[in-house]
C-alpha positions as MATLAB code, in Angstrom:
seq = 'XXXXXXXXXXXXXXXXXXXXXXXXXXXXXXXXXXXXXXXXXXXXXXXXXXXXXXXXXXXXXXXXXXXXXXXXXXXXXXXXXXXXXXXXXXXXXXXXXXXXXXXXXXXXX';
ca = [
     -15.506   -1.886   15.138;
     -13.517   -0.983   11.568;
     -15.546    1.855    9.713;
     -13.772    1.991    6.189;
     -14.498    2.577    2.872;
     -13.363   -0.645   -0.045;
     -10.034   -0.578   -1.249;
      -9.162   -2.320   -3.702;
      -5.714   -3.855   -4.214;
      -3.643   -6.276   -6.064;
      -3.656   -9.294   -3.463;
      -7.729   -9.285   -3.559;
     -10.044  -11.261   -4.674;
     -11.808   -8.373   -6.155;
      -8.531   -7.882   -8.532;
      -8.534  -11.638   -9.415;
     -12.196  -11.786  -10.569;
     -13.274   -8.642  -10.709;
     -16.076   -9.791  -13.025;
     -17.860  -11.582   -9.746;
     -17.902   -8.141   -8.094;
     -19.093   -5.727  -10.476;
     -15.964   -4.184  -11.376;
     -15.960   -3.003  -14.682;
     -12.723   -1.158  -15.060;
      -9.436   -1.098  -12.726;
      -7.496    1.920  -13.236;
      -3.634    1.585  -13.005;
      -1.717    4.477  -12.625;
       1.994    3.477  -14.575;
       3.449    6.268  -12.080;
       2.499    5.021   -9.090;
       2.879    1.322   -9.699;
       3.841    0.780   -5.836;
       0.221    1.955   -4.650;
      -0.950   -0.389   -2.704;
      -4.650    0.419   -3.418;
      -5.893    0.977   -7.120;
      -8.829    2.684   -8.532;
     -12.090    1.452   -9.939;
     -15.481    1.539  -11.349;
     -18.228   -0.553  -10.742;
     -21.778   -1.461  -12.464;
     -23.922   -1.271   -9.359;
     -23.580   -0.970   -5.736;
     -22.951    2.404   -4.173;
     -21.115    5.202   -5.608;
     -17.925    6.410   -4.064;
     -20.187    9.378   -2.121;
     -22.237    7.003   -0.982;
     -19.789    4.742    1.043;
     -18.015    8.030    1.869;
     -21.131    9.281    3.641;
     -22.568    6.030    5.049;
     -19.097    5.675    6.688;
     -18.769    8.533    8.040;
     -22.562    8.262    9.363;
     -21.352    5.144   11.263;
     -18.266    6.806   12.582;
     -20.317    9.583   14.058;
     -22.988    7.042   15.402;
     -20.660    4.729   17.237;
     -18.689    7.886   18.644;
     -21.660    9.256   20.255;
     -22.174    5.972   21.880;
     -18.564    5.220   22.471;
     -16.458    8.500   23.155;
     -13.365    6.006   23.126;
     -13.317    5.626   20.069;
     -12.396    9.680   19.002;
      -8.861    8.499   20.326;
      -8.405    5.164   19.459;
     -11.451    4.373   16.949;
      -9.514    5.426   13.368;
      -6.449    4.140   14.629;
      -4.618    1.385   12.674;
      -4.634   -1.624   14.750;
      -1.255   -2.225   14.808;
       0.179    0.945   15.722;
      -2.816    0.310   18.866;
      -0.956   -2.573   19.778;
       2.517   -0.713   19.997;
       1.079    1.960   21.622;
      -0.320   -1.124   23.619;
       2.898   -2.993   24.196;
       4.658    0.090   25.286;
       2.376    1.782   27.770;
       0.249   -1.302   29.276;
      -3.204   -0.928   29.490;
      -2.963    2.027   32.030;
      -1.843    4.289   28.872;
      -5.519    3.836   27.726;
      -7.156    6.317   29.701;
      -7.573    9.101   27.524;
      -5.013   11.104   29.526;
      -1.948   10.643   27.580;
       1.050    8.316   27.827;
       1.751    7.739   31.417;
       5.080    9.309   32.666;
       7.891    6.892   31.092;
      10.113    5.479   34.017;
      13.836    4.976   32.809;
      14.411    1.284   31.708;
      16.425   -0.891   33.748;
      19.737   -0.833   32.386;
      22.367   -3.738   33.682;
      25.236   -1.602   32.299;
      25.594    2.178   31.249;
      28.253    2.831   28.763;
];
């Protein structure tokens, strides 16, 4: 499951032929020229609101279904898989980090 709305950055397709997508117009912002996603305007598809709502619509839906995912649902997957790599699967309960036992340690300075 990855609700989301389209972003649109340099690395995409969509930049490289925006034409084929409907873009009409990428808008670059000269002060923020390390922004990973850009702005845009397209002839047809849905408007901004649209995919704003029908996302969040879908978010709510699979929630209901799937209480899970109020914790880890929005989550960026790889900050998941450190939380992942440092609690074990046990951490995944819902209930908070379990309690952190000291690590082995073959020689204290």
């Amino acid at each position: 499951f990855g609700p989301g709305v389209f972003l649109l950055n340099r690395d995409s397709s969509c930049y490289q032929y925006p034409g084929k997508f409907s873009i009409t117009k990428i808008i670059e912002n000269p002060e923020s020229n390390i922004a990973m996603n850009l702005d845009f305007e397209a002839s047809s598809g849905m408007s901004r609101e649209e995919a704003v709502e029908m996302n969040t619509k879908c978010i709510n839906m699979a929630e209901e279904k799937f209480p899970s995912l109020q914790i880890w649902g929005t989550l960026p997957r790889e900050h998941f898989l450190l939380y992942l790599d440092r609690y074990g699967k046990e951490g995944l309960s819902g209930k908070g980090p379990p309690e952190r036992k000291e690590d082995e340690v073959l020689c204290k300075a």
